[in-house]
Backbone bond lengths (Angstrom), bond angles and torsions (degrees), N, CA, C in turn:
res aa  C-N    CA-C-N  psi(-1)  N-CA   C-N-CA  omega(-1)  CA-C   N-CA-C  phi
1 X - - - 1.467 - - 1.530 108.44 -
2 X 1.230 96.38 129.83 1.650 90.82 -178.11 1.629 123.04 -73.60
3 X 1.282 131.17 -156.97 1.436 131.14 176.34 1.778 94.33 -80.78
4 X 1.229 122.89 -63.76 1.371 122.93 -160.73 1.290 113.99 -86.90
5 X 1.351 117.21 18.67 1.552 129.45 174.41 1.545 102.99 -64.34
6 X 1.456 107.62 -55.19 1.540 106.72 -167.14 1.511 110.25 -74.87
7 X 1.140 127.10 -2.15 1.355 126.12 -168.49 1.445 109.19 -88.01
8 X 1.655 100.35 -50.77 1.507 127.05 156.21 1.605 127.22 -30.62
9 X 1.186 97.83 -55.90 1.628 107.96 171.47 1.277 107.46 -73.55
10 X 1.285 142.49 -27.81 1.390 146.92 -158.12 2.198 96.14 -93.60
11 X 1.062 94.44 -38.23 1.842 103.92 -179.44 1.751 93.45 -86.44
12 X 1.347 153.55 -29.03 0.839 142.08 149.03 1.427 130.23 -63.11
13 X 1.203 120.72 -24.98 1.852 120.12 167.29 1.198 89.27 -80.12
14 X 1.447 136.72 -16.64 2.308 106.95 -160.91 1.579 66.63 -104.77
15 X 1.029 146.50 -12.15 1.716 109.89 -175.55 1.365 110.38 -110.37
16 X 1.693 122.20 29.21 1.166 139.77 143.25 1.736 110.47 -66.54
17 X 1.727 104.73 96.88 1.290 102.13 173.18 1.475 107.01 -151.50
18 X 0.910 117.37 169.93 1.557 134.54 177.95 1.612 129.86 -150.05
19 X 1.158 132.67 130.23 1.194 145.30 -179.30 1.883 115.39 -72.13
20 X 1.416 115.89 109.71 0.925 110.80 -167.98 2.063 107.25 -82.99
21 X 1.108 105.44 162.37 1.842 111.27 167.97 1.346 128.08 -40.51
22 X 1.103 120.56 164.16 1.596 121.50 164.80 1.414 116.56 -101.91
23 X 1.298 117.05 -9.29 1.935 111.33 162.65 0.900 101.88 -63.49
24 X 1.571 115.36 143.05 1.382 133.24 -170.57 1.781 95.61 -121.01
25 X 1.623 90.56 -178.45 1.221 98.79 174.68 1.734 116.68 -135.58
26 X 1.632 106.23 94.34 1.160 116.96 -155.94 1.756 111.79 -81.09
27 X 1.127 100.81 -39.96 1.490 98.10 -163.52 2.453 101.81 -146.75
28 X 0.976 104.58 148.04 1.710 96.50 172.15 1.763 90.93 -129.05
29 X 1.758 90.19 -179.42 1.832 79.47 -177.61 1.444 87.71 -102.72
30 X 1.329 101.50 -179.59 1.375 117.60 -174.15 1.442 124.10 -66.70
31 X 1.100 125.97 -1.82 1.420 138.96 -165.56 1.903 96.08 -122.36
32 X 1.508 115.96 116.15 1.021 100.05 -150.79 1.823 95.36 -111.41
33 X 1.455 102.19 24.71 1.816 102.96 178.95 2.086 89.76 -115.06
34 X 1.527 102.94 -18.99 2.158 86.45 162.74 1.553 114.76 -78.08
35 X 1.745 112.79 -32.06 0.910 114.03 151.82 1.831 133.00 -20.27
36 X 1.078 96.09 -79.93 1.365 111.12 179.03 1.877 114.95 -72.37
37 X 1.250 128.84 -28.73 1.497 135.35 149.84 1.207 104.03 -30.90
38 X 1.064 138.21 -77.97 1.814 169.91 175.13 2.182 79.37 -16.35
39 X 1.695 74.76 -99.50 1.737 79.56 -177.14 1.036 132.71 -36.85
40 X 1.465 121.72 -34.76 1.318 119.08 171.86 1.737 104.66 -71.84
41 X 0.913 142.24 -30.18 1.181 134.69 -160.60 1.518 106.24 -78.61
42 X 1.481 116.50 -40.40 1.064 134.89 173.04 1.658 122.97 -50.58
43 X 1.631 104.02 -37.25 1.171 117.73 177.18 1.003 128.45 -69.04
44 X 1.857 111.29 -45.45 1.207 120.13 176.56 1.368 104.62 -90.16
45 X 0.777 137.32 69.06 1.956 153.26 -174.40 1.607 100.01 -169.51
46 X 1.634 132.18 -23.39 1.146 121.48 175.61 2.123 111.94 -94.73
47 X 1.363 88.29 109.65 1.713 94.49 173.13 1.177 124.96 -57.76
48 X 1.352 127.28 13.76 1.691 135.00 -171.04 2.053 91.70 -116.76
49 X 1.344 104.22 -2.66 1.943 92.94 -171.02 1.771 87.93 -114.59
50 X 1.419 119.00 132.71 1.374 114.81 174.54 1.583 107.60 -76.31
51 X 1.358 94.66 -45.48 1.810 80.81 179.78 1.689 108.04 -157.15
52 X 1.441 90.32 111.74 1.208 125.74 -157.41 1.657 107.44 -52.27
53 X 1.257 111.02 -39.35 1.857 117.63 166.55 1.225 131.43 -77.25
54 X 1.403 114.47 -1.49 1.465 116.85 173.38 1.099 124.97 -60.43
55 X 0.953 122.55 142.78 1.768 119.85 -177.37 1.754 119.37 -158.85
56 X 1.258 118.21 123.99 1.347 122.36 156.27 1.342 123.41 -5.59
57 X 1.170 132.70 110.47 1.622 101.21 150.27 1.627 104.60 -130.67
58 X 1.134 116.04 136.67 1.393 133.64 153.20 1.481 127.07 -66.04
59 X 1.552 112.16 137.26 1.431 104.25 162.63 1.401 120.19 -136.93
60 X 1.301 135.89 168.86 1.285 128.48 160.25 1.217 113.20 -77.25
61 X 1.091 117.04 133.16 1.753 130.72 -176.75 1.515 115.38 -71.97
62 X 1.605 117.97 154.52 1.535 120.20 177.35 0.894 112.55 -65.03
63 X 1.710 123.69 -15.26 1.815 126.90 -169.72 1.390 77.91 -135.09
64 X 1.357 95.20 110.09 1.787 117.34 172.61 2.348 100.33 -77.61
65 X 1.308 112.05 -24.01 1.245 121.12 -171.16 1.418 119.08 -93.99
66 X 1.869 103.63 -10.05 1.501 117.46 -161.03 1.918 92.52 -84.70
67 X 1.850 82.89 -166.14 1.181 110.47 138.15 1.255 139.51 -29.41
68 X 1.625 93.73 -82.88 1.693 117.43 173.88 1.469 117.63 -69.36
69 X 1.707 127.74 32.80 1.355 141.35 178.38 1.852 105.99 -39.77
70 X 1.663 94.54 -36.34 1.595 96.23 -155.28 1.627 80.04 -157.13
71 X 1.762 105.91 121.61 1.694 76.50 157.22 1.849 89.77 -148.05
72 X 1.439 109.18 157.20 0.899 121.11 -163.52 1.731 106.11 -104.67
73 X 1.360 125.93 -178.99 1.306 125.62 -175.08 1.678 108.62 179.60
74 X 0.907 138.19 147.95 1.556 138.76 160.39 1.877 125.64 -86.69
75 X 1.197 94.31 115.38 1.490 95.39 -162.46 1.688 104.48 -106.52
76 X 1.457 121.54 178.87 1.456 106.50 166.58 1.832 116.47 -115.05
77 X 1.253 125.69 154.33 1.082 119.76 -157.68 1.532 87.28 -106.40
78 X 1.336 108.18 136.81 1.572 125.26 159.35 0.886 133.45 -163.98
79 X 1.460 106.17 87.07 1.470 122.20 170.07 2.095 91.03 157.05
80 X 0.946 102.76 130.55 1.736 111.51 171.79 1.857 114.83 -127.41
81 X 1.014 103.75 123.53 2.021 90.17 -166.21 1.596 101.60 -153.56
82 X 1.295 117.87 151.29 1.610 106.21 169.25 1.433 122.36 -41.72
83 X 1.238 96.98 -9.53 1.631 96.02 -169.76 1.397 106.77 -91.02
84 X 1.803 126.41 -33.40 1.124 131.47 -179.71 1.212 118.00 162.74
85 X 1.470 102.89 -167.10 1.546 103.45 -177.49 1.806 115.31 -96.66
86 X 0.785 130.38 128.44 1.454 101.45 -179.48 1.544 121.29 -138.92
87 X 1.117 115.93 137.63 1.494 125.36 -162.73 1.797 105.50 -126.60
88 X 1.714 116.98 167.19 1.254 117.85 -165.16 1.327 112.68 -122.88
89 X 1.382 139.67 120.08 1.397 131.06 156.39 1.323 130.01 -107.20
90 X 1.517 107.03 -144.83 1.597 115.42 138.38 1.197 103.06 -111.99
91 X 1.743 105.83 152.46 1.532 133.98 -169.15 1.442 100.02 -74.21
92 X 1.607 114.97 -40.44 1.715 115.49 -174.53 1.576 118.19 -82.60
93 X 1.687 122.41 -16.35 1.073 114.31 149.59 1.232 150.52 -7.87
94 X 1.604 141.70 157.95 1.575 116.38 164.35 1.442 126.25 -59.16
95 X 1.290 106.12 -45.37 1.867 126.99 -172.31 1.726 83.13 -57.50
96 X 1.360 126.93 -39.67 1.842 118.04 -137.22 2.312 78.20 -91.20
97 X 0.738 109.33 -27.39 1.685 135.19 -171.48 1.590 102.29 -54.58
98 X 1.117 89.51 -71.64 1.744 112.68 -176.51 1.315 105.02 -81.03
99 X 1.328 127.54 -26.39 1.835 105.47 173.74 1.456 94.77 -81.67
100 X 1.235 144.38 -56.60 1.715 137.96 177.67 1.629 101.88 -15.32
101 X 1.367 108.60 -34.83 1.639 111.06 -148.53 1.179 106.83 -90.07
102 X 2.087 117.87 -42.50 1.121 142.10 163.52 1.049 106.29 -157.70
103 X 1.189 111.13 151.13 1.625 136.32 -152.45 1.483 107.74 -112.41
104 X 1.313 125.65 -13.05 1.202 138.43 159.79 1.371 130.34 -36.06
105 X 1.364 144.02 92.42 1.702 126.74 -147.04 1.590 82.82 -144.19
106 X 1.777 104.75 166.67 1.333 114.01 152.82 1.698 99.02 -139.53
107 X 1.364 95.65 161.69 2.178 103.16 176.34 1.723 70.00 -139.72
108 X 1.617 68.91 151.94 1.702 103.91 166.26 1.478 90.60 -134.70
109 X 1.851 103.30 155.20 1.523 111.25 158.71 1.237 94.99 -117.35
110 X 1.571 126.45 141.90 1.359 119.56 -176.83 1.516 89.83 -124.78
111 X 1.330 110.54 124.46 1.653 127.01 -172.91 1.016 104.52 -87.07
112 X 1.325 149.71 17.52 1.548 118.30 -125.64 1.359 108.72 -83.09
113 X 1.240 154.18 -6.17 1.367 154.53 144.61 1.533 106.54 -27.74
114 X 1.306 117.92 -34.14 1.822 124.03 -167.16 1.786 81.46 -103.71
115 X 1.089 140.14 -10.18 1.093 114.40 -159.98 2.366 122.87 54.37
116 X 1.123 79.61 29.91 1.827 100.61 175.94 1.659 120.76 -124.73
117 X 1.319 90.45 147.16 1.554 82.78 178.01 1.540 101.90 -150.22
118 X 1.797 137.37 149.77 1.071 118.80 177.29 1.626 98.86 -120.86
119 X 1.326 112.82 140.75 1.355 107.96 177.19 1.633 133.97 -119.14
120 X 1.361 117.06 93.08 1.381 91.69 -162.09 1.471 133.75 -119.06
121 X 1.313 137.90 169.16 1.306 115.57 -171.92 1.623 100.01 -152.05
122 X 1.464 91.87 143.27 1.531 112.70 -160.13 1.873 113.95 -168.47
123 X 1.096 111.13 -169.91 1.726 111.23 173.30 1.443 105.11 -132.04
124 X 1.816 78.15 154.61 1.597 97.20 -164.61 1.571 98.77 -114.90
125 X 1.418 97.72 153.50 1.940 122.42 -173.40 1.067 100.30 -158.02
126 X 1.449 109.81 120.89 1.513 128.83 140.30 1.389 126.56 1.20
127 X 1.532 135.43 106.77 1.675 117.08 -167.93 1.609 90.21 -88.99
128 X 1.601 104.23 -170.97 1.290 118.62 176.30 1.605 133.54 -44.05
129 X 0.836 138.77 114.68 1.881 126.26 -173.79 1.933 106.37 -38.60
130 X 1.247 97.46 -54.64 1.810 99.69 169.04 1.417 121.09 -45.50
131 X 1.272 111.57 -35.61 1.465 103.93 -161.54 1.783 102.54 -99.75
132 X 1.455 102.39 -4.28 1.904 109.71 -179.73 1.670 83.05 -82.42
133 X 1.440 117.17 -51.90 1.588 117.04 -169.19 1.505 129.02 -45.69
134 X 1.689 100.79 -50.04 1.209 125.64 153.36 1.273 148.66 -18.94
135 X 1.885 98.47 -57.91 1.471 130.11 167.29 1.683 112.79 -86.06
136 X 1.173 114.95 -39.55 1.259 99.99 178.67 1.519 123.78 -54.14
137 X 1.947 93.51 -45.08 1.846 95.04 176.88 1.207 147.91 -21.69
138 X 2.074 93.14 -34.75 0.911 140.38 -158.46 1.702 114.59 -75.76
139 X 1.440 93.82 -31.15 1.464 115.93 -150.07 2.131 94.15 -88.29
140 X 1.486 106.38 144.80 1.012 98.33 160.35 1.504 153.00 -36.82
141 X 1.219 144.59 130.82 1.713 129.00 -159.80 1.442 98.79 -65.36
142 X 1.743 134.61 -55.22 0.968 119.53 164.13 1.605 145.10 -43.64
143 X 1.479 95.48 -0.84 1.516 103.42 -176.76 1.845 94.71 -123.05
144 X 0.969 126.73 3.32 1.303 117.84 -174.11 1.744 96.64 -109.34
145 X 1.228 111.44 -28.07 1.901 118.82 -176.32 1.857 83.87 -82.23
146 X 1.304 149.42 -13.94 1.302 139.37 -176.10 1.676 94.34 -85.05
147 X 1.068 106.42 -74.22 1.824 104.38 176.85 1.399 107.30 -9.06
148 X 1.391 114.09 -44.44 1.703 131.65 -143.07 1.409 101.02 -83.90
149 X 1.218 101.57 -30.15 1.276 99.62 -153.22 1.825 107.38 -125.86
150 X 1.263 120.10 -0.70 1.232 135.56 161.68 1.629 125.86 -86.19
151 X 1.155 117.78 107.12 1.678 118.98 -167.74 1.995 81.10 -88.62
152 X 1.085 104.29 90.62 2.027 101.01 -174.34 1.798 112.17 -61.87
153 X 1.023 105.57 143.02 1.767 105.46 -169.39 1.604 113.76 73.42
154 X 1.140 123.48 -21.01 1.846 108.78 -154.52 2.160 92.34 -96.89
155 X 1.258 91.48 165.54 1.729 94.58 -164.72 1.782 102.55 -60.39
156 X 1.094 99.99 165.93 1.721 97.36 -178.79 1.635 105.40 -148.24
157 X 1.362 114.04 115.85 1.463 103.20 -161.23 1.576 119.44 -84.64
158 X 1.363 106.32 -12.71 1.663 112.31 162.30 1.244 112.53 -175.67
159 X 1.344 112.12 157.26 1.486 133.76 -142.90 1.702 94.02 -70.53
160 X 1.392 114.16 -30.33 1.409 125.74 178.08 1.337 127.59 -50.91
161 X 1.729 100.80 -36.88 1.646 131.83 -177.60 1.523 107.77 -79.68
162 X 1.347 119.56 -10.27 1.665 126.82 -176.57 1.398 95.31 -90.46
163 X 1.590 105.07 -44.34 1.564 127.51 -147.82 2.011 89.62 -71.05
164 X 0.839 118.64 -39.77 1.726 138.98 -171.95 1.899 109.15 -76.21
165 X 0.844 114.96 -35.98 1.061 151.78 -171.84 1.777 99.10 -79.91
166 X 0.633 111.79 -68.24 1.609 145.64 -178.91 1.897 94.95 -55.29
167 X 1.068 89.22 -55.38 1.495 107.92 -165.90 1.678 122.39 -71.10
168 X 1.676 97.41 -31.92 1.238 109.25 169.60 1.141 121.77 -76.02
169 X 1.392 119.86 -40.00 1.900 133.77 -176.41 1.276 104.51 -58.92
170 X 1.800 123.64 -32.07 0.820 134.51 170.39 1.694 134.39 -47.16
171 X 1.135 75.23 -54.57 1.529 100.16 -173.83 1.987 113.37 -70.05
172 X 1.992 87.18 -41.39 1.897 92.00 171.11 1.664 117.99 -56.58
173 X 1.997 88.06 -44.20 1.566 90.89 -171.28 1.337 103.05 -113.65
174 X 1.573 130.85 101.16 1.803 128.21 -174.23 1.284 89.56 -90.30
175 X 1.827 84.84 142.07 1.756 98.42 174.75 1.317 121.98 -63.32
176 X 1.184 112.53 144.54 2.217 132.56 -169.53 2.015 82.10 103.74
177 X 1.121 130.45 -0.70 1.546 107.58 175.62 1.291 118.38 -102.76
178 X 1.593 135.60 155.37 1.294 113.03 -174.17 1.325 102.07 -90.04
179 X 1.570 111.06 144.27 1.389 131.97 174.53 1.575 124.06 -92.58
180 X 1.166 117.58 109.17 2.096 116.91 -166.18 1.651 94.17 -60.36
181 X 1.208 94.37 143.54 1.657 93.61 172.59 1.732 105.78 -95.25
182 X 1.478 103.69 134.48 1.416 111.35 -151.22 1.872 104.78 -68.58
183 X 1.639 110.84 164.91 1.183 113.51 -175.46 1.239 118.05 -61.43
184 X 1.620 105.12 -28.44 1.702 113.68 -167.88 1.172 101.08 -96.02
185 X 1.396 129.50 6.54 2.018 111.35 -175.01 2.233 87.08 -109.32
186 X 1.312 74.93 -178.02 1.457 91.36 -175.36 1.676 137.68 154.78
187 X 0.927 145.46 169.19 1.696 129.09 166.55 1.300 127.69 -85.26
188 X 1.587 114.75 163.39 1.382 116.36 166.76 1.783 91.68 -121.04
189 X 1.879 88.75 157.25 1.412 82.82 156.39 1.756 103.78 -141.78
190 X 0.949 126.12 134.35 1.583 167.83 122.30 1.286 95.86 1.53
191 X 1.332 136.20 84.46 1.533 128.51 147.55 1.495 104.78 -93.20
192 X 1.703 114.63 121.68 1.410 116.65 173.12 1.222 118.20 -88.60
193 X 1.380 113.32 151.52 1.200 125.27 162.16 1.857 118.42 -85.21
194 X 0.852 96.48 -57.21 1.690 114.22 162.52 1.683 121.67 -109.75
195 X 1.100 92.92 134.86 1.414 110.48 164.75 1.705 122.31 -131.25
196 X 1.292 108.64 134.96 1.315 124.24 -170.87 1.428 140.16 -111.19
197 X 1.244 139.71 76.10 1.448 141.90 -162.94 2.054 103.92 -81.85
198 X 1.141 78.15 129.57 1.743 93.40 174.81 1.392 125.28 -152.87
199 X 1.575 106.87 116.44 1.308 135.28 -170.62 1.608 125.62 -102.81
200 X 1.400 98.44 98.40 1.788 96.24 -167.32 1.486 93.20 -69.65
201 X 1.425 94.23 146.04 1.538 119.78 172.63 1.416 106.70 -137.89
202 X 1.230 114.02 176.51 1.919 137.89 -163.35 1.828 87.87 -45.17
203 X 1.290 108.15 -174.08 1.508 126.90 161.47 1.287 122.50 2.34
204 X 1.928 109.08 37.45 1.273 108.89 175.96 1.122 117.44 73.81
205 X 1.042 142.60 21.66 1.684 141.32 -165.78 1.375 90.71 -127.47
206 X 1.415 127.82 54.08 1.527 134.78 129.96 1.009 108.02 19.87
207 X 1.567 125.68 136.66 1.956 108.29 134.62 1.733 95.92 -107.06
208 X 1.501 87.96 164.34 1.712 85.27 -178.04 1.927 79.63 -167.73
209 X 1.823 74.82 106.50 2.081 86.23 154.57 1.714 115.82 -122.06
210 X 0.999 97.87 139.67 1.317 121.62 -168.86 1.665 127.34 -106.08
211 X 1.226 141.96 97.65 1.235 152.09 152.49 0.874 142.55 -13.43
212 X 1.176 141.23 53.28 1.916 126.36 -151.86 1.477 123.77 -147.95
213 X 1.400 124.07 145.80 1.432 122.77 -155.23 1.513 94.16 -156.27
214 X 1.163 97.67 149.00 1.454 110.92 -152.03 1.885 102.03 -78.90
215 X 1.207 124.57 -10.27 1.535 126.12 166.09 1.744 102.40 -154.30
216 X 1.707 92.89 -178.22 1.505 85.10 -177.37 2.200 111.09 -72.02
217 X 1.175 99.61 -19.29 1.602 100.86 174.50 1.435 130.41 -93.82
218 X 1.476 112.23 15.18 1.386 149.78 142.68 2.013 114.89 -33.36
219 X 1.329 98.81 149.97 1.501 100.77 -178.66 1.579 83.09 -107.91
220 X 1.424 104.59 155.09 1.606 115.47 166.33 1.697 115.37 -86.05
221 X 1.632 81.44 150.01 1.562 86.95 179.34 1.706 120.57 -128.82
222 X 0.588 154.76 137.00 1.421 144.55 -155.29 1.863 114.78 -117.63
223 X 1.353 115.59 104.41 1.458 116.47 -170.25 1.532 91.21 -113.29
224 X 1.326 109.69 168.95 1.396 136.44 177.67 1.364 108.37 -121.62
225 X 1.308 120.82 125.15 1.599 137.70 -175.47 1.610 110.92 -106.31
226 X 1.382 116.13 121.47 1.797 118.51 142.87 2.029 116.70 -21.75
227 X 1.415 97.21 114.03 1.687 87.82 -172.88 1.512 90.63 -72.20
């Protein structure tokens, strides 16, 4: 690498830029989960977003002093309801680790094809054992023998040992058979406190309205933020 290599790359990331739209974002309705229906619907109707429910989630870490203070990950969203957002893992995981510890989370959806993003933050709880049972059924056989066979977060000494692993669950449960959905997988659901709509516009002048109520048995209120 030469001397002016790094300088080069450094004048090429700041002249990574783009000009955002002139749709604005004037008004949402008062209900801030049709709100978010809307956008999502919109998203997954735009062919430039691979998958329109993905979303961020953050957690607070088991070592608030470490490394892992905060660590983030992309999860998939399934299921949206007054009650929340709710997505599926394993319980022994890191994310499943750190919500036990605190329940405190945020997801973002980052649109960026729409130039939108929603951001929200709230706490997460365990849904019903029926309704984890329910959804899994649901779930592909190849994706339900992975649950099975994935210890999620814990060290894994080669890709071979997943592959074996994989291979055995297989073999207990062959596909056309029904597969138990395991003790350790299951859902969270996401009751927010805030929710956040943000609309890039020209010269940085954002709109960004925001959702928020002082607990989860709170009425919503709708403020407008400085982008």
């Amino acid at each position: 690498m030469s001397e002016n290599e790094p300088q080069l790359q450094r004048d090429a990331i700041r002249a990574m830029r783009r000009s955002y739209g002139e749709v604005g974002l004037e008004s949402l309705p008062d209900d801030p989960f049709a709100a978010f229906h809307s956008w999502l619907t919109e998203a997954a109707a735009n062919a430039f977003i691979v998958e329109a429910n993905a979303m961020v989630l953050s957690t607070l870490g088991t070592d608030a002093s470490g490394a892992d203070a905060i660590t983030t990950r992309t999860v998939l969203l399934k299921d949206v309801s007054q009650g929340g957002f709710t997505f599926f893992t394993n319980y022994g995981s890191r994310k499943g680790q750190a919500i036990e510890l605190n329940s405190h989370v945020t997801l973002l959806f980052p649109w960026y094809a729409m130039e939108r993003q929603v951001s929200i933050s709230g706490f997460a709880e365990k849904i019903e054992r029926e309704e984890s049972e329910d959804y899994f059924a649901t779930r592909p056989w190849s994706s339900q023998i992975g649950a099975w066979a994935s210890a999620q977060s814990a060290p894994l000494a080669s890709r071979e040992e997943l592959e074996q692993r994989f291979k055995g669950a297989a073999e207990k449960w062959p596909e056309g058979t029904t597969v138990p959905c395991p003790p350790q997988w299951g859902g969270y659901r996401v009751t927010p406190v805030n929710i956040e709509f943000w609309q890039g516009r020209y010269s940085r002048l954002h709109d960004r309205l925001r959702y928020e109520r002082a607990n989860i048995n709170s009425d919503w209120a709708v403020h407008r933020y400085y982008p």
